[in-house]
N, C-alpha and C positions, 0 to 999 in steps of 0.2 A: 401259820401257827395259831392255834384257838389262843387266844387272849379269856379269863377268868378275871368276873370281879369283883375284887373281897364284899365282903357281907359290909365292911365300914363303907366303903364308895356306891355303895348300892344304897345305903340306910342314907348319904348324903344326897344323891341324884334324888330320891324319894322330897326327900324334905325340901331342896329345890324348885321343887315341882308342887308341894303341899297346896298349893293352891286347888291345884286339880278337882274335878268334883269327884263323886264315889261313880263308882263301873253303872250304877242306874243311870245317872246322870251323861256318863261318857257315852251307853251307850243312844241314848237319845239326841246325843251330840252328831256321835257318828251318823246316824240315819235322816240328819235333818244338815248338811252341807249345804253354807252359804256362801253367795258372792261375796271375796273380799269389798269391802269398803275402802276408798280411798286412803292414805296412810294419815294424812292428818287427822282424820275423824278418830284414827285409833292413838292418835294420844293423847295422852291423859298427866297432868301433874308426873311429867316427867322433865327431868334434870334438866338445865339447858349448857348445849356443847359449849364446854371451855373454848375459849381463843387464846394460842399462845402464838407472840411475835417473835422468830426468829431475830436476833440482834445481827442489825445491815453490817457487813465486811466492810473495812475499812481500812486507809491507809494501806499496807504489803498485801492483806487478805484481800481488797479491793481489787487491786492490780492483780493478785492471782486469779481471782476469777474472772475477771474480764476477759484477759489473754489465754485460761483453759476454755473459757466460752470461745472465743473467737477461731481457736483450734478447731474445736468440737466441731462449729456448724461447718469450717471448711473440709472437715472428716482429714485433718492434719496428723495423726495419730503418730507419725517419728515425732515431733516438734513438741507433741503432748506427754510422750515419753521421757523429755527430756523434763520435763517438771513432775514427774511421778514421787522423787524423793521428797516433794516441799507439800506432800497432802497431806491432810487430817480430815478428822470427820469435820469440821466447822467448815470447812474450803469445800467437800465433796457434796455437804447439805446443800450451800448456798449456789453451786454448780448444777444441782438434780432440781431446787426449785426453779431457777434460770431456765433450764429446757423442759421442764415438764410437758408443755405442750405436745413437744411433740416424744412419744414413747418407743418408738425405734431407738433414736438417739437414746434417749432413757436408762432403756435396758443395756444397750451395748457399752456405753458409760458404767453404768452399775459394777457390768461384769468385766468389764477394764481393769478398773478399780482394786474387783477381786481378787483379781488375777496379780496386779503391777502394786498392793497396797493394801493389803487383805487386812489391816489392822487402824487402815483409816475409814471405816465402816462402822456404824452404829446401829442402835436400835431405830435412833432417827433418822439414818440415811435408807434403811431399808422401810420404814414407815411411809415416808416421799416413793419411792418406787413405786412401793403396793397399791399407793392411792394412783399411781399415773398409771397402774397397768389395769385397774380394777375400773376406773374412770373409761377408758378405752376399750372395758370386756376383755380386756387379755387373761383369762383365768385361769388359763393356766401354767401359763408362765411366773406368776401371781402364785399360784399356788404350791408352786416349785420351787419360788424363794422363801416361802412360809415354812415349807417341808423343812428345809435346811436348817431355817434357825431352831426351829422346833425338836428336830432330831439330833442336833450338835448340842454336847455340852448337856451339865445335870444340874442346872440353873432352876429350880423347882416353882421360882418366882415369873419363870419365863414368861409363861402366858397371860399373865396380869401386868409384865411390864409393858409388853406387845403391843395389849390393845390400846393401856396408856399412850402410849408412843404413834398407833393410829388417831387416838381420840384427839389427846393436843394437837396434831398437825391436819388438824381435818379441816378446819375452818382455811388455814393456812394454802391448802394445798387444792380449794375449792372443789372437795372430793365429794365421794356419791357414798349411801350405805352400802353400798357393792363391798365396800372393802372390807366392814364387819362381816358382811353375808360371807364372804371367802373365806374369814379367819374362821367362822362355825363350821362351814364346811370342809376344811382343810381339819381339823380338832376330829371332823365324825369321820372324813375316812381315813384316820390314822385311829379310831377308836380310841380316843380318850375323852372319855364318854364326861367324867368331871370339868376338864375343860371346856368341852362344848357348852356343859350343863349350863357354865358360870359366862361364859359369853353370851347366851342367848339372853338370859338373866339380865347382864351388864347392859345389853345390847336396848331391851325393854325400859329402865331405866330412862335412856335416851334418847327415847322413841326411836327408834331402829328395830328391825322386822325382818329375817330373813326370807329370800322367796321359797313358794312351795317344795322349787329343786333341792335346796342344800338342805329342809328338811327333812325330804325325803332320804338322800342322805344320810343322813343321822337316823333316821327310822330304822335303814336299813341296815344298817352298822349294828343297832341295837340288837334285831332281827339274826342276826350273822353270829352273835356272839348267845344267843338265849335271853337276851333281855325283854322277853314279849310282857312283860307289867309296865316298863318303863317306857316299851316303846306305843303304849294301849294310853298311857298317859303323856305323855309329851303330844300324842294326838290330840287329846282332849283340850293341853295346850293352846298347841296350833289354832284350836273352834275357838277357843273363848279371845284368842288375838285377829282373830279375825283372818287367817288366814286360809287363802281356800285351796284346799285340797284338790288332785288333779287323779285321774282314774288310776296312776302306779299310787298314788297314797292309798286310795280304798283296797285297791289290791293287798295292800301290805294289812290294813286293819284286818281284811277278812281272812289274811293268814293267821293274824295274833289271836280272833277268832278261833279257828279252826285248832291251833295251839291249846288254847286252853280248852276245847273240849265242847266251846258253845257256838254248837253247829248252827242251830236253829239262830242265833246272831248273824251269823256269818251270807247264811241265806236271804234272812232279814234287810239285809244291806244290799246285797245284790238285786233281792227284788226294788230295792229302792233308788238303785243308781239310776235307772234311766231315768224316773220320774223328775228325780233332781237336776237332770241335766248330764247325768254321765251317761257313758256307753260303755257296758260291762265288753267284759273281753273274755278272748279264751282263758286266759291265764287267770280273769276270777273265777270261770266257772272250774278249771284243771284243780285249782286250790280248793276248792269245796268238795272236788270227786274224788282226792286224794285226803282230805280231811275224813269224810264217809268209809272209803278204803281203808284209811288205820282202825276206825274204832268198827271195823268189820262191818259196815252197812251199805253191804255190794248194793243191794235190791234199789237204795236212793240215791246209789250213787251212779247207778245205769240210767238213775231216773231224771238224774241231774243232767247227762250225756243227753237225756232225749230234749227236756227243754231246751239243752242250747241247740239244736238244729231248728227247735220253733221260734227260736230268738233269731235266724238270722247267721248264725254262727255255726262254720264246719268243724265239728272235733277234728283235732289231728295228731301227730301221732303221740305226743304227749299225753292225751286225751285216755288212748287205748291202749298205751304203756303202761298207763296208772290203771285203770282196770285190771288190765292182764297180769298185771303185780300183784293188786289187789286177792283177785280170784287164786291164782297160783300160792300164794300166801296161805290162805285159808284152805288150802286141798281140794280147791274146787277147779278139776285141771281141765275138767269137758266145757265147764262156763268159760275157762280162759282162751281156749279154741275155739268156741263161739265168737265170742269176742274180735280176736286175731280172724275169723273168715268174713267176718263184717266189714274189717279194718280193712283187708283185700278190697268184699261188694263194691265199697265205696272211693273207694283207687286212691285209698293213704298211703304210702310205701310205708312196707316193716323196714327197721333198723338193725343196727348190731346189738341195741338195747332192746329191743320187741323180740328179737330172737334169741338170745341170752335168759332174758326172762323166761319165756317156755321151755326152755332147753334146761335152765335150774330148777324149772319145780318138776318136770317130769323126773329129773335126774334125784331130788331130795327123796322122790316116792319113790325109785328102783326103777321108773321105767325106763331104761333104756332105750327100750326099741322106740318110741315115738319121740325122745328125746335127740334118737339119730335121725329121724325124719326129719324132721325140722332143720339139724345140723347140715342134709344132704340139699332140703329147699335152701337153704342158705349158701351153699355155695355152690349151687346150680343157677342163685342169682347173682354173684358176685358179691356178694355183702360180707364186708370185711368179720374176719373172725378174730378174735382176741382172746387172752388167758382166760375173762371168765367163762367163754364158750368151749372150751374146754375144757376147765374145772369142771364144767355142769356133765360137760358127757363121762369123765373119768368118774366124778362124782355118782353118779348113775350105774356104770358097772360094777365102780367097787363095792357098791351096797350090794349089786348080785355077786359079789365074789368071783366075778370074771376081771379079774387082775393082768389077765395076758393082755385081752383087750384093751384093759386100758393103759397097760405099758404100753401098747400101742399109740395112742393119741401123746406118751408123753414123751414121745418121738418127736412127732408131730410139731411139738411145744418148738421143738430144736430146730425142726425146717423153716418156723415161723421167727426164729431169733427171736422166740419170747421165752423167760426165764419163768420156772415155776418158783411159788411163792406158796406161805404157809396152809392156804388153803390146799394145794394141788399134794403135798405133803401127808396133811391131816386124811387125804380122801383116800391115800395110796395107803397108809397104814392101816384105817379102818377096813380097807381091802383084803387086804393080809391079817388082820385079828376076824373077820369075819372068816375065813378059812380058817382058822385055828393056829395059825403060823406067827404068832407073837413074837419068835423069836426075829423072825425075818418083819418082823412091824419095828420089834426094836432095832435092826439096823436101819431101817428106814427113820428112825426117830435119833439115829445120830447121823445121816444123810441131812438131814433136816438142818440139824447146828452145825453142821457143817458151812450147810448155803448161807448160813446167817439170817436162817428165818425161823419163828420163835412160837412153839407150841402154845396151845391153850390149854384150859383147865379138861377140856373133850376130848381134847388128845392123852391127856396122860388115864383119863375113865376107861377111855378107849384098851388102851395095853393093859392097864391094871384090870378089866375084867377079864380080856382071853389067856393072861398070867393064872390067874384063878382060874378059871374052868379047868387050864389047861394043868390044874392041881401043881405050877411050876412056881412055887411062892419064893427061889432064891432068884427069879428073872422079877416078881414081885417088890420082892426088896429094894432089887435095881431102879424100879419104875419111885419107887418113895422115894430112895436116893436123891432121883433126880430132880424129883417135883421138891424138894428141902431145897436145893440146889440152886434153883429158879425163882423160891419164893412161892409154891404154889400152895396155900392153903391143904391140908390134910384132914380128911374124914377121921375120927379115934377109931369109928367102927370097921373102916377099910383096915387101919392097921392092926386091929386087934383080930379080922379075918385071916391075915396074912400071917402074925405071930402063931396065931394058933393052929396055923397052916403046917409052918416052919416046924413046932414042937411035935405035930403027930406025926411028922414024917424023920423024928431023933434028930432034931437040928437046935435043941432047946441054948446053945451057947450062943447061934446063929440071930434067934428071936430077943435073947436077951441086950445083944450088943448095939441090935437094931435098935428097940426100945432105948438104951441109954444114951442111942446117938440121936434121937428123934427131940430127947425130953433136954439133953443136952444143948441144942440149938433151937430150943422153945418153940418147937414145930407145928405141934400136936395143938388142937383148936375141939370145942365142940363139936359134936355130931352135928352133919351136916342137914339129916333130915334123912326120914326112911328112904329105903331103896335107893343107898349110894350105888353101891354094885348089884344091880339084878340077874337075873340067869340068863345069860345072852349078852348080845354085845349093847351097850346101851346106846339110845339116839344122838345123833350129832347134830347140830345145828352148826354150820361151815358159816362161819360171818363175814368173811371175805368172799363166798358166793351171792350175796346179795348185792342184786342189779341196779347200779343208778347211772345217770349220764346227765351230760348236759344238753346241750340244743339238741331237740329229738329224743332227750332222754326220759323221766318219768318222775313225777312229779311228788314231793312230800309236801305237806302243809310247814314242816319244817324248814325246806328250801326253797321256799317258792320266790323267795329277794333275791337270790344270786340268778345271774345270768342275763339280769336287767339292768342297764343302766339307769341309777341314779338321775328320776326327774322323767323316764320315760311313759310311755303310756301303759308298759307291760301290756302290749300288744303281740 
């Protein structure tokens, strides 16, 4: 589920951050990555860790914890059962300090606990675990009791009680920064980005420093949800605490890069990574050729594809996905088949994403015939076929109005136990209004709500022009009806073509009821801009035809974090 965030929490992560220098500065940051400095060097006039002493059990509490200890290491667990009713948190604390060493015991203790006593647990009893599991590198086990407290309960204070709760028992529990590092990164991949904000903050304070990984982390999260300013800054961050960035960090800058538009940054940095000691990868140069690609700059973005083979580096199919997308995009379908016979030269295997892609833009421009080529090389290679390889040929027909055909493939859809979907819908109607058969478009466009898949604004252009041609302005009405119906924004001018449709053809009681039903349910919006309805069917653009994938898929400068783990080399 995309997570959105308010404009207040975006104005506070800013100010958080205020330190930050300006994007001159950042970027001069970015291009000049240093070796971290040892951790002490980096602090400075910061807080010194509270020590808080547990008060020693004594008397009854004494005697319980000796004999739940004595259980414990013999792994007596009937015998421990028999004292489950006489726990509290004071007896479970003083029990989880007792064994800390060793963190098997720990955890299975903990989760005893949870299970046989779920109300003798505290903030401090799970404080003591985190430090024994984070002390040990167990993170994710660590991270999995974090989840819990974090996502139970609408405790708003939670996250400041937390780290409270880690800070005091840190000294106590002879713990490592691991265990702040976890609480940040456990905050960034649950994307609560304020949280994170104010631990890394807290954490600085401290002197405490998250590593590169949980950074990155949180970059990526930032990255994942649109936050390319925040996450452009919290880099900058990163440089001035000294911490050193790892080739998925550059990777990610020269996405936020590419995001904002500043290409020539982005390349900037690339040429600079190996000098600093990185080794650029495919997936920085895919994000730079996929950054070129959107703002339509095939010619540098092939240009880019040739550098990396002099760097060392084989495109692959990611590489000529993004191309082929690229060029297909822009109508340039012979460069994309270039492309695609290169991919072959060089023995890249095409995918169901490499052949989806040419099979959609041949199919957007009408061409069926080379768009079944393709579809035939494809399953003369065995390469799995999916809805959108379909859409794209059905798509293709129906712009030539060969409708049999593509009833044909939507056959097909049925042999494959795959369900059409609002694209394969929109393609079949535009099929039938490009013959002139609006009526048989409009049962297709109640086939549609049927399946529970849900028109666009192009689909109802679509009916409402061959309604019109078809000088049928009471199948017209129908089509407004419907779009009121759905919420679909209305042209004045589309309805004021249709009334006036209605009245020449002596339906003037017809045009006026419409009108008061239109104004009645405050439908009617400004003109939307010349040529709502042109003469002919108007262009579609099918947004569920458009090709992405993951591993092997094709690359946007928008997606270029997902599919990498967190801290990897984006390799």
């Amino acid at each position: 589920m995309m997570i959105r965030i308010s404009t207040g929490v975006h104005r506070r992560l800013c100010f958080r951050f205020s330190t930050f220098a300006s994007y001159g500065e950042l970027d001069r940051a970015s291009a000049n990555p240093t070796v971290s400095k040892p951790l002490v060097s980096r602090i400075r006039n910061t807080i010194p860790i509270p020590h808080r002493s547990n008060p020693e059990p004594k008397g009854q509490d004494l005697d319980f914890v000796n004999v739940a200890h004595s259980h414990l290491i013999q792994s007596d667990w009937d015998k421990l059962e028999k004292l489950s009713h006489h726990l509290d948190s004071f007896r479970v604390e003083n029990i989880l300090l007792k064994i800390r060493k060793d963190y098997v015991l720990s955890l299975e203790f903990f989760n005893w606990v949870k299970h046989q006593s779920p109300g003798s647990h505290s903030l401090e009893t799970n404080a003591i675990v985190l430090h024994t599991l984070t002390k040990n590198r167990k993170f994710k086990s660590a991270e999995s009791i974090l989840r819990e407290i974090l996502l139970t309960g609408n405790d708003v204070d939670m996250p400041a009680r937390l780290f409270d709760a880690l800070l005091y028992s840190y000294r106590e529990c002879d713990s490592t920064p691991r265990a702040f590092d976890s609480l940040f990164k456990a905050f960034a991949h649950l994307n609560k980005f304020r949280n994170a904000t104010d631990t890394f903050v807290k954490m600085k304070e401290y002197g405490f420093f998250p590593n590169v990984e949980s950074c990155n982390a949180y970059m990526s999260s930032l990255l994942g949800q649109g936050r390319v300013d925040i996450a452009l800054r919290f880099y900058r961050e990163m440089r001035r605490c000294k911490i050193s960035p790892n080739t998925y960090t550059l990777n990610m800058v020269i996405s936020c890069y590419c995001r904002f538009g500043k290409l020539d940054k982005g390349v900037e940095l690339l040429q600079d990574m190996e000098r600093l000691g990185f080794r650029a990868t495919n997936v920085s140069y895919n994000t730079l050729i996929a950054g070129h690609c959107e703002k339509g700059l095939l010619s540098l973005a092939w240009k880019l594809k040739n550098v990396m083979g002099k760097s060392g580096l084989q495109a692959d199919v990611v590489t000529f996905n993004t191309l082929i997308h690229g060029f297909c995009r822009d109508g340039k379908l012979k460069e994309a088949s270039k492309v695609f016979g290169e991919m072959k030269a060089v023995n890249v295997a095409p995918n169901t994403v490499t052949y989806n892609t040419l099979i959609n833009g041949y199919g957007q421009q009408g061409d069926h015939e080379m768009a079944y080529r393709f579809y035939e090389d494809m399953v003369f290679k065995g390469i799995k076929r999916d809805l959108l390889t379909y859409n794209g040929l059905i798509l293709g027909l129906c712009k030539q109005a060969k409708t049999k055909k593509a009833a044909h493939f939507v056959k097909e859809l049925d042999k494959e136990s795959l369900v059409p979907n609002s694209s394969t819908f929109s393609a079949l109607i535009m099929g039938q209004c490009v013959r002139r058969n609006a009526d048989r478009g409009f049962e297709l466009y109640r086939s549609m709500i049927r399946s529970g898949c849900h028109p666009n604004e192009q689909t109802f252009d679509v009916l409402m022009s061959a309604f019109c041609k078809n000088e049928d302005y009471d199948g017209a009405a129908q089509v407004l009806r419907e779009m009121v119906r759905r919420s679909v924004p209305l042209d004045s001018r589309t309805v004021h073509e249709v009334c006036n449709g209605l009245e020449h053809q002596g339906k003037d009681q017809l045009a006026q009821e419409l009108v008061k039903e239109l104004e009645a349910k405050k439908s009617l919006q400004e003109p939307l801009g010349a040529g709502a309805l042109v003469d002919g069917v108007p262009g579609v653009e099918v947004g569920a035809f458009a090709v992405t994938g993951g591993s092997g898929g094709l690359v946007t400068s928008a997606s270029v974090n997902t599919g990498f783990g967190a801290g990897g080399l984006g390799s």
